[in-house]
C-alpha positions as CSV (number, residue, x, y, z in Angstrom):
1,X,-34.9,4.9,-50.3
2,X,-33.4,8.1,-52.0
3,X,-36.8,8.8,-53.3
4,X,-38.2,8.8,-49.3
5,X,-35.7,10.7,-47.9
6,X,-35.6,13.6,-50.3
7,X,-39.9,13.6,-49.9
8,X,-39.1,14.4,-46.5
9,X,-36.4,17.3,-46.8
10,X,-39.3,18.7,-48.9
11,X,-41.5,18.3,-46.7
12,X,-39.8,19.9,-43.7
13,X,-39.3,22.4,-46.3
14,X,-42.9,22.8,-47.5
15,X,-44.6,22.0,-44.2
16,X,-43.8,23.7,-40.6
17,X,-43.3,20.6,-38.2
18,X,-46.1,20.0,-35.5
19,X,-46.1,21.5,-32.3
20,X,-45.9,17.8,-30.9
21,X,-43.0,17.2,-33.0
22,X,-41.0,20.0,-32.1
23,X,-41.6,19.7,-28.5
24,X,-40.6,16.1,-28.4
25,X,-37.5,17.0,-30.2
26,X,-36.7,19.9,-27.7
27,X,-37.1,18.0,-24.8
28,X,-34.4,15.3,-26.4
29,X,-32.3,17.9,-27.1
30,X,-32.5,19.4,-23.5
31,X,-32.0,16.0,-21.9
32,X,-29.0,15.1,-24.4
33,X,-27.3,18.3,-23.3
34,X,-28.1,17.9,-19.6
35,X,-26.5,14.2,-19.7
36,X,-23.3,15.7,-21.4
37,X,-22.6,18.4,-18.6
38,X,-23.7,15.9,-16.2
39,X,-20.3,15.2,-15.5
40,X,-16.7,16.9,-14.5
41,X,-14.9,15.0,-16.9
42,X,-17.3,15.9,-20.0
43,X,-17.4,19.4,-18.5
44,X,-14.0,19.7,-18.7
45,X,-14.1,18.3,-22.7
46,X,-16.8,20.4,-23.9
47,X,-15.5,23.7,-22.3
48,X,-11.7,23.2,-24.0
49,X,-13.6,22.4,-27.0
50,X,-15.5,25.8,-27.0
51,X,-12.0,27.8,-26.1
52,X,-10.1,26.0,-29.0
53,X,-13.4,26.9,-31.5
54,X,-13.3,30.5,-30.2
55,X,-16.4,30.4,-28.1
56,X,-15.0,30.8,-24.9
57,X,-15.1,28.5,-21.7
58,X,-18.8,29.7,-20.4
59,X,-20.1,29.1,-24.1
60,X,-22.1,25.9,-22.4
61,X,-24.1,28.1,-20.0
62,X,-26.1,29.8,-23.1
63,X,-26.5,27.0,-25.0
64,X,-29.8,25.7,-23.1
65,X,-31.1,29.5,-24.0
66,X,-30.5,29.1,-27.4
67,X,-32.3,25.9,-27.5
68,X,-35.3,26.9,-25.5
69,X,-35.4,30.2,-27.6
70,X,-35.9,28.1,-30.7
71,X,-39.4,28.1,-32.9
72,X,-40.9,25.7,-35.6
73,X,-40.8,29.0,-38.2
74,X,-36.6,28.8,-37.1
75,X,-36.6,24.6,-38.1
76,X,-38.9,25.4,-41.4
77,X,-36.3,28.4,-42.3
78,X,-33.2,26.4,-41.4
79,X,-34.6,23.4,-43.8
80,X,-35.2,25.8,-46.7
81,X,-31.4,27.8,-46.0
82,X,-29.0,24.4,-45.4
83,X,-30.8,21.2,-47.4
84,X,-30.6,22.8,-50.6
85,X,-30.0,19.8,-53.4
86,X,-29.1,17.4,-50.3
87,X,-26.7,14.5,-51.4
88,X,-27.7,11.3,-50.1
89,X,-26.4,8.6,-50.7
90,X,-27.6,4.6,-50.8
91,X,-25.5,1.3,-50.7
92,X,-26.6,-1.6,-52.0
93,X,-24.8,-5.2,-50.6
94,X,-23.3,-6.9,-53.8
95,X,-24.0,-10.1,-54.4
């Protein structure tokens, strides 16, 4: 399993994602953060949340920008930057 997962960091390294890929991740990502504001109560949550990490309370209104401003060249370069020697980790059930 350890084997799999580090082909695949490499390869998200190695190889930019497809353009089917990324939009299918996009459009989860844009309906996970419409579901979250899709309420006053998580509203309320995300917005202190953003004022107690510095970000200020109208941080959520840019966020959808940020995300829609994303490219496949930022997922290859984030890959390369952050998932340097990844640890991973795999349990086996003792017998």
């Amino acid at each position: 399993v350890k084997q799999i997962i580090l082909a695949q960091v490499k390869d998200i390294q190695d190889n930019p994602v497809s353009q089917k890929e990324f939009d299918e991740a996009i459009t989860q990502m844009e309906y996970y953060y419409s579901d979250k504001h899709s309420t006053l109560d998580a509203l309320s949550v995300i917005t202190a949340t953003y004022e107690i990490y510095g970000f200020g309370l109208k941080n959520y209104k840019t966020e959808l920008e940020k995300l829609k401003g994303l490219t496949i060249q930022d997922v290859q370069e984030t890959a390369i930057k952050y998932l340097q020697n990844p640890q991973v980790f795999t349990f086996q059930k003792s017998n």
